[in-house]
C-alpha positions in Angstrom: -34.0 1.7 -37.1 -33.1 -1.2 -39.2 -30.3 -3.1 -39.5 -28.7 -3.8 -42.7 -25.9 -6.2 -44.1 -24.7 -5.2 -47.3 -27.5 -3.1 -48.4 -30.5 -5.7 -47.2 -32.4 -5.4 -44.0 -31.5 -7.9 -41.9 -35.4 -9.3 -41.3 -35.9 -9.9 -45.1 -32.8 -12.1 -45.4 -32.8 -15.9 -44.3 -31.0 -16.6 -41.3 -29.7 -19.5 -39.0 -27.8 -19.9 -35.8 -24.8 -22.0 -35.3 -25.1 -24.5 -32.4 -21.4 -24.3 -32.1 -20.5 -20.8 -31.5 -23.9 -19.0 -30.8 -23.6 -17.0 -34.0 -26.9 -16.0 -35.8 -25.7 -16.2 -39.8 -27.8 -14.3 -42.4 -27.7 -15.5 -46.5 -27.0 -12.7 -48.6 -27.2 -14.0 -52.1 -24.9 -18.0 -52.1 -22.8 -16.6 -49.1 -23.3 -17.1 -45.3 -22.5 -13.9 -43.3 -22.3 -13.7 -39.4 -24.5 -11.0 -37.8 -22.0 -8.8 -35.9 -23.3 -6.0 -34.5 -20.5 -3.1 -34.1 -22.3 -0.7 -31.3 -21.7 3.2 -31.9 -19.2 4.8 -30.5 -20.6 6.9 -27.7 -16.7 7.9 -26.0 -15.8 11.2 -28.0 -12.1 11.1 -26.2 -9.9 11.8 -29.1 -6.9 9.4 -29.7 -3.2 11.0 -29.3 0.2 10.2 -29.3 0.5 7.7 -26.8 -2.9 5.8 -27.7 -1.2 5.4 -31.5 1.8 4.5 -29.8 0.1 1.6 -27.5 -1.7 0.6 -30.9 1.5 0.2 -32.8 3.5 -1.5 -29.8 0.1 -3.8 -29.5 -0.1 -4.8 -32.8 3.5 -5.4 -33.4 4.5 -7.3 -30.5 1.5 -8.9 -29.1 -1.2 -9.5 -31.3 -2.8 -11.6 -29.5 -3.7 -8.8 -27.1 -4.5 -6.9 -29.8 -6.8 -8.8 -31.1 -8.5 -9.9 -28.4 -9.5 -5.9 -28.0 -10.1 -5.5 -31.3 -12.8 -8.4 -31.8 -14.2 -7.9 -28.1 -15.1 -4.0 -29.6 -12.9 -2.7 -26.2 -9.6 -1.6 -28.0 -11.1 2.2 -28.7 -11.7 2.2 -25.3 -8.5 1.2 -24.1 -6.6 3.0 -26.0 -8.5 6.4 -25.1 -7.3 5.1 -21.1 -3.9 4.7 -21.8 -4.1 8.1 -23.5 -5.9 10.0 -21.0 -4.2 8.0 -18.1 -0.5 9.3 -19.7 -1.2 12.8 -19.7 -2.4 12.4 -16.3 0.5 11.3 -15.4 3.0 13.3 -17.1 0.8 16.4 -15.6 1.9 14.3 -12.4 5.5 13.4 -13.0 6.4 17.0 -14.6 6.5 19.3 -11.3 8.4 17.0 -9.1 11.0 16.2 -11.7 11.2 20.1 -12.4 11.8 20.7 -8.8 14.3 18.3 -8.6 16.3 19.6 -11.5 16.1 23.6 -10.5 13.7 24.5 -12.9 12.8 28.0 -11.7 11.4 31.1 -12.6 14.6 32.4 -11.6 16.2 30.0 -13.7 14.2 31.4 -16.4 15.1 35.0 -15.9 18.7 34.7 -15.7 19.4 32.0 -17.6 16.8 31.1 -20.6 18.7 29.0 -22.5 19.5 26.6 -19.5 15.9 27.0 -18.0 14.7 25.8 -22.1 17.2 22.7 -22.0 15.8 21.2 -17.6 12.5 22.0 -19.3 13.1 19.9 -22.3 15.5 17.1 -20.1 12.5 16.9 -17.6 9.9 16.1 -20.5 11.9 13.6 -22.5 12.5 12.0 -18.9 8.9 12.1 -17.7 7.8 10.1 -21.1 10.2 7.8 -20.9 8.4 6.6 -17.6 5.5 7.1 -19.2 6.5 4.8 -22.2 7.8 1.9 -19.6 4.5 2.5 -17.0 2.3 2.4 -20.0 2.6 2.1 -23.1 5.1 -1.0 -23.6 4.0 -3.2 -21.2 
């Protein structure tokens, strides 16, 4: 397989490496391009709510972080953690709250509508660790 920068194989064009930062630079036509090599994404994890959440919260407030993943080629990967690490947890966190606040099959025979209202309270409560464990920090 070839490797191509803007529609030329990369062993046709003339190239040069710069002493300073390591970089190999190709010319394509009057301008200088670096060689960066993006690697396929082989993690087929799909993104969610809480890796767009650690995103946003990344790029807003500490870009510098954010960037760091993004040019190091790890922030896919990160993200896809912090997603798959906040459902773990929330899987973790859900029971014990649950049992703390009386949720019960019971509870949901007799009284649906206050079974439906723990159940949502115990969620809401569960991400809001999740949100201070994970994703803003």
């Amino acid at each position: 397989m070839s490797i191509k920068i803007m529609g030329h194989n990369i062993e046709d064009l003339p190239s040069k490496v710069d002493p300073n930062n390591g970089l190999t630079y190709y010319q394509v036509g009057e301008v200088w391009l670096p060689g960066l090599v993006v690697e396929e994404e082989t993690d087929n994890r799909p993104f969610g709510k809480y890796s767009r959440l650690r995103k946003a919260y990344l790029k807003e407030n500490h870009p510098h972080i954010y960037t760091d993943y993004l040019l190091s080629g790890t922030l896919d990967k990160h993200l896809r953690d912090v997603e798959e690490e906040a459902w773990k947890r929330l899987d973790q966190l859900t029971p014990q709250m649950e049992k703390e606040a009386g949720v019960t099959e019971e509870l949901r025979r007799t009284d649906p509508l206050r079974w439906a209202g723990l159940k949502n309270n115990v969620r809401a409560s569960a991400e809001e660790i999740i949100y201070q464990e994970l994703i803003y920090v």
